[in-house]
C-alpha positions as CSV (number, residue, x, y, z in Angstrom):
1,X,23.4,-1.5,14.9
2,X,23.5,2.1,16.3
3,X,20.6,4.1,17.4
4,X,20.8,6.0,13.9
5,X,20.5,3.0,12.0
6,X,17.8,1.7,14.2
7,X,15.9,5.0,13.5
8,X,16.1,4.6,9.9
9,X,15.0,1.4,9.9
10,X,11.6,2.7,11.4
11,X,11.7,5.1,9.1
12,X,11.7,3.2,6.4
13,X,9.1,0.7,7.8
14,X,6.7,3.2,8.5
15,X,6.9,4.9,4.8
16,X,6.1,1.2,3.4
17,X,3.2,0.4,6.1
18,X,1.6,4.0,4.5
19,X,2.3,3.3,0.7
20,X,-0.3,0.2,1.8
21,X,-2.3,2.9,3.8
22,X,-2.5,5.1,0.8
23,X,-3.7,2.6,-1.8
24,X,-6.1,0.9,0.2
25,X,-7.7,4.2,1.4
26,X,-7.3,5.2,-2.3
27,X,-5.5,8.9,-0.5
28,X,-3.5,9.8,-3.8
29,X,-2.2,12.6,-1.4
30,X,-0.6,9.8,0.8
31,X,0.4,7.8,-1.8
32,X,2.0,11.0,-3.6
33,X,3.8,11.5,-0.1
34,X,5.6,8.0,0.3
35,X,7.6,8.4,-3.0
36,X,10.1,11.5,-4.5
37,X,8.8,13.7,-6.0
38,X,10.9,12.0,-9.4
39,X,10.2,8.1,-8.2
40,X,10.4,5.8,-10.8
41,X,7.6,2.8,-10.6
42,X,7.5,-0.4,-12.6
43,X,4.5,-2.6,-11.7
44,X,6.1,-5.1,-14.3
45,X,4.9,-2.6,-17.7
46,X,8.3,-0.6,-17.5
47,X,9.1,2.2,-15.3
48,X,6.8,5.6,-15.1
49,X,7.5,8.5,-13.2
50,X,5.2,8.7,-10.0
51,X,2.9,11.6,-11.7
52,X,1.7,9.3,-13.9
53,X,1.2,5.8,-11.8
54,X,-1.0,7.8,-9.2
55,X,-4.0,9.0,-11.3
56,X,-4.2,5.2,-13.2
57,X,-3.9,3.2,-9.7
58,X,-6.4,5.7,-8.3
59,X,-8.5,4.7,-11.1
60,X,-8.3,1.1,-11.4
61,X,-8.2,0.7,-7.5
62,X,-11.3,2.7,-7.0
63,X,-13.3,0.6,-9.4
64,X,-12.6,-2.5,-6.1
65,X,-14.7,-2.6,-3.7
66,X,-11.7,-2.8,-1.3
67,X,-8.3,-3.5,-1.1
68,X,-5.8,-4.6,1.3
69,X,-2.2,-4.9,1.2
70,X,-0.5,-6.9,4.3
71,X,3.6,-6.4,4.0
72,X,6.2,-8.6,5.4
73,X,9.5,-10.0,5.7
74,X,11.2,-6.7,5.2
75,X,15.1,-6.7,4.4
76,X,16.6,-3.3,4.4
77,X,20.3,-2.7,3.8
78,X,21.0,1.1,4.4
79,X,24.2,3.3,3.1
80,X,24.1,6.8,4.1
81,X,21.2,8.6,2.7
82,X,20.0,5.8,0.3
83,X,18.5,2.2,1.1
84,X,17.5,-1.0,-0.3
85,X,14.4,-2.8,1.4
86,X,12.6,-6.0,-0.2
87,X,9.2,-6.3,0.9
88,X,6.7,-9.6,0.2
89,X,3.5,-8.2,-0.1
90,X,-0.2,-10.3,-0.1
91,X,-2.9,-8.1,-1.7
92,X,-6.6,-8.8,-1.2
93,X,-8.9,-7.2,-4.0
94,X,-12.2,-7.4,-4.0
95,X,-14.0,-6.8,-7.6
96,X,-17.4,-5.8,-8.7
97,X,-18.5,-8.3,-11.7
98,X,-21.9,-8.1,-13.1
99,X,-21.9,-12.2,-12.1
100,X,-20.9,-11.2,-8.3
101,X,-18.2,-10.3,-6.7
102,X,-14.3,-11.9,-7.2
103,X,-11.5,-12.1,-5.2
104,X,-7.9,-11.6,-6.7
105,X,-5.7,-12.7,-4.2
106,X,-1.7,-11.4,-5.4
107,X,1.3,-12.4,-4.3
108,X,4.4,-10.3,-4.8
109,X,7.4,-8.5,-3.5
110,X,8.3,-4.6,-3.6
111,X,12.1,-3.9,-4.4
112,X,12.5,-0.1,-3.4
113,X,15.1,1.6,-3.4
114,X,14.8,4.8,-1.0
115,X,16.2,8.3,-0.4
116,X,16.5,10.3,2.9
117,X,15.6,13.5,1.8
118,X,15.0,16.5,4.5
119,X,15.0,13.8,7.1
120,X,12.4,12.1,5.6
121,X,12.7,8.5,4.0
122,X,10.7,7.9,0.5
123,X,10.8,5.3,-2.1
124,X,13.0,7.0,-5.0
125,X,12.3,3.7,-7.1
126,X,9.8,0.5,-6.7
127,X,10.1,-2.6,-8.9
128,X,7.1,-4.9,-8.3
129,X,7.6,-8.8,-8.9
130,X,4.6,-11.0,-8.8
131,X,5.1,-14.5,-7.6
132,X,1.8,-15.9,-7.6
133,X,-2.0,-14.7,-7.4
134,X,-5.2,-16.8,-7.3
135,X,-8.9,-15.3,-8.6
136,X,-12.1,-17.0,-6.9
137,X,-15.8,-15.9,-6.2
138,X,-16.0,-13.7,-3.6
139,X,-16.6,-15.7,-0.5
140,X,-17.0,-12.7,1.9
141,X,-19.9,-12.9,4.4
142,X,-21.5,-9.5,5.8
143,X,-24.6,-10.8,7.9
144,X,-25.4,-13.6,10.1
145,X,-24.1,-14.8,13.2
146,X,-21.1,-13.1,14.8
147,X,-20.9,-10.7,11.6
148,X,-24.5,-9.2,12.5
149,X,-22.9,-7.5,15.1
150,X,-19.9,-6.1,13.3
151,X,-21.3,-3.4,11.7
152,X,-18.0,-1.2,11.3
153,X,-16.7,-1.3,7.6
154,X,-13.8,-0.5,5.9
155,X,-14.3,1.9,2.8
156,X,-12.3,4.4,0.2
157,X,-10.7,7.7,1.5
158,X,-12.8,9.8,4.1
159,X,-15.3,7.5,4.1
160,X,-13.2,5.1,5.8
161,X,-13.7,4.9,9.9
162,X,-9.9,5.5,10.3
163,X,-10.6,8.9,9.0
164,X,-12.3,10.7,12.1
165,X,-10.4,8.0,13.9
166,X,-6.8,9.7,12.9
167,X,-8.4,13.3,12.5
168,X,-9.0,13.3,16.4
169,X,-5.4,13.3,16.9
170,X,-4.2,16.0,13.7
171,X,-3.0,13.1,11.4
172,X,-3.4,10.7,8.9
């Protein structure tokens, strides 16, 4: 593997770690940024352009109380300015109910297909497979014990502490 491909690689790692970034913030900017500006998304219910998956995932992820998306086990295979990468993906949810709070727990991979456009490295086309998920009552604890004392919260867009936190240094 040369230095180039190496680079790439990061590249390409990085844009996934901020398509989490972007939907658990709920930053449609961010989110906006990580595909082409033509992407093509199927979540499963046929393929959209990105215009029109932003404004609904905005909308259904901002009725959660929080969401977060851990990625692994990346594979990427990479020929000139395209590439493949297959991502497994474990997605916490958190969801008001009038009966309490539930926890959807998915399962899933990401199949992207990327372009290197202007140096850059963004997901041209995402197929999303679901292997498994599990829904329980939330089970979250907030006080008490150690958790008194962790007072620092995660939250939607600027209200997030990583906001100021990324601000200080001109980017988020």
């Amino acid at each position: 593997m040369d230095m180039i491909e190496l680079a790439d690689r990061l590249a390409i790692a990085e844009t996934l770690a901020l398509y989490c970034r972007g939907i658990d913030r709920c930053d449609p900017e961010q989110l906006a940024a990580v595909f082409t500006p033509d992407a093509l998304i199927d979540y499963g219910d046929g393929a959209k352009p990105i215009a029109e998956v932003i404004p609904g995932l905005m909308a259904g992820l901002g009725s959660m109380r929080l969401t977060q998306h851990n990625i692994s086990n990346t594979v990427i295979r990479i020929a000139g300015l395209t590439a493949r990468a297959e991502t497994n993906c474990v997605a916490l949810h958190i969801i008001p109910t009038p009966d309490g709070e539930i926890e959807l727990v998915v399962g899933g991979r990401y199949l992207d297909t990327l372009a290197k456009r202007d140096g850059r490295w963004q997901i041209a086309e995402r197929l999303y497979v679901m292997d498994w998920n599990r829904t329980a009552p939330a089970t979250m604890q907030l006080e008490g014990g150690l958790f008194d004392g962790l007072q620092r919260r995660g939250a939607r867009g600027s209200d997030d502490p990583s906001a100021d936190w990324w601000a200080a240094v001109g980017d988020t």
